[in-house]
C-alpha angles and dihedrals in degrees: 000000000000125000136287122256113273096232096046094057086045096055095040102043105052116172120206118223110166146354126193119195113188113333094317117097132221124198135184134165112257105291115182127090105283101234113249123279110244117242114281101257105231114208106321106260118239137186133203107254110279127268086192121116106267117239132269126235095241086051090048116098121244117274115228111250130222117266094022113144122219130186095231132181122223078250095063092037095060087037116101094226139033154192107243090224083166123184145187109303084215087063140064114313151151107188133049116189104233103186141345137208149184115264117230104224101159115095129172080344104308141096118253113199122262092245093053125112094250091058091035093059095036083060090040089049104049101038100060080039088053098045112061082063085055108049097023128205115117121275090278099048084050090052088046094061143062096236105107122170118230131191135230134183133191121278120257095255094045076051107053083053081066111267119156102170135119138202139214115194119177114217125185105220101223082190144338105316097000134094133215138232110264135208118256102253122032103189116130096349097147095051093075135056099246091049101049085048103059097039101041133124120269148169130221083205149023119282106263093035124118083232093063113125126148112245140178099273085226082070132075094290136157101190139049139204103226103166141014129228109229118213119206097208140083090219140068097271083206134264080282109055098039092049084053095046092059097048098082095041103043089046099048086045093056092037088055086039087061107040092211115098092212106034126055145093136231136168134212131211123189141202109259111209093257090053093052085056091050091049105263099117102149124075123229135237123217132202134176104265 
């Protein structure tokens, strides 16, 4: 089974790192769960092209379609394929297919096959490109909420009839390892308050707590994420240098939070090393909510 999208893993597995109340600090070593490492890809496989009869249209198996809605679990959403099982957009449900494309699986002249890394990255690449048009907002706002996009393909065997599509959903996590219903249309939801509101990122805890989970903010929370913390490398700055970025920034946003110059609370989180390989390279700043 192929990877997980890298912003997906990156919104799902957080990883706290320090809170600071007051004046006084408050320290402690990464504690959440690291996310898990994706299977090692061997030599990408490849095939000769196919002398077998192309398919038909009437063989070939049905293409998803845009704006369709699916009842998905958090176990569909991280797997690299899935069943359409579509239903009503008027009814439950937790995926809307943004957008689909056509898969490129002919290099130097032959077919690779539809669960290779070359195929796997061209998906993990489209579909985070595709979805801020969709949802809106600007990069901040989409880091700032729970909605994340994730990828499918067909399956080899759908594959092997002759599909080349694939497909971008975008999903909202409620709480580690479950999704959340979703509204029926999703375009252009973060550009706007109510929408930023609902699907925001919250916390049931302060920063630093062993409560502390990240949740929908339309849900029971305590705590917000009110700011990120941009990085200007490519590469990991070390544990250093990201636990000092975040210090001014998180400060000054729980000091305006609160209103009171002398009195208020804020927490930092910042990107551990296997998180900036997984696509999470900005930090976080909490506030009470």
């Amino acid at each position: 089974m192929r990877s997980r999208l890298p912003v997906l893993l990156a919104a799902i597995a957080v990883t706290l790192v320090a809170v600071v109340v007051g004046w006084r600090t408050y320290q402690q070593q990464p504690g959440a769960e690291p996310a898990p490492a994706p299977p090692s890809a061997g030599p990408e496989p490849t095939s000769s092209p196919s002398t077998t009869a192309t398919p038909t249209p009437a063989d070939l198996p049905p293409s998803p379609r845009e704006d369709a809605c699916s009842r998905l679990s958090y176990s569909d959403a991280v797997a690299p394929t899935t069943s359409p099982r579509t239903v009503p957009c008027d009814s439950e449900h937790t995926s809307v297919t943004f957008a689909v494309g056509e898969l490129d699986t002919v290099v130097g002249g032959h077919l690779v096959t539809v669960d290779s890394e070359r195929v796997r990255d061209q998906v993990a690449r489209a579909c985070p490109d595709l979805f801020g048009d969709h949802v809106g907002g600007t990069l901040e706002q989409r880091r700032l909420s729970v909605l994340r996009p994730v990828g499918f393909t067909p399956t080899v065997e759908q594959s092997d009839r002759g599909a080349t599509w694939f497909r971008c959903d975008v999903v909202a996590v409620a709480r580690r390892t479950t999704l959340a219903t979703l509204d029926s249309r999703l375009a252009g939801v973060l550009g706007t308050d109510v929408g930023r509101a609902r699907y925001g990122l919250c916390a049931t805890a302060g920063p630093g707590n062993t409560g502390f989970g990240t949740v929908i903010c339309s849900g029971a929370h305590s705590w917000r994420a009110v700011r990120t913390v941009t990085f200007g490398s490519d590469a990991y700055p070390g544990i250093d240098t990201v636990r000092e970025a975040g210090t001014r920034p998180c400060r000054a946003a729980g000091r305006a939070a609160s209103g009171d110059a002398l009195d208020f609370r804020w927490g930092y989180e910042w990107p551990t090393a296997e998180q900036w390989r997984e696509g999470r390279t900005y930090g976080i700043c909490w506030v009470p909510a």
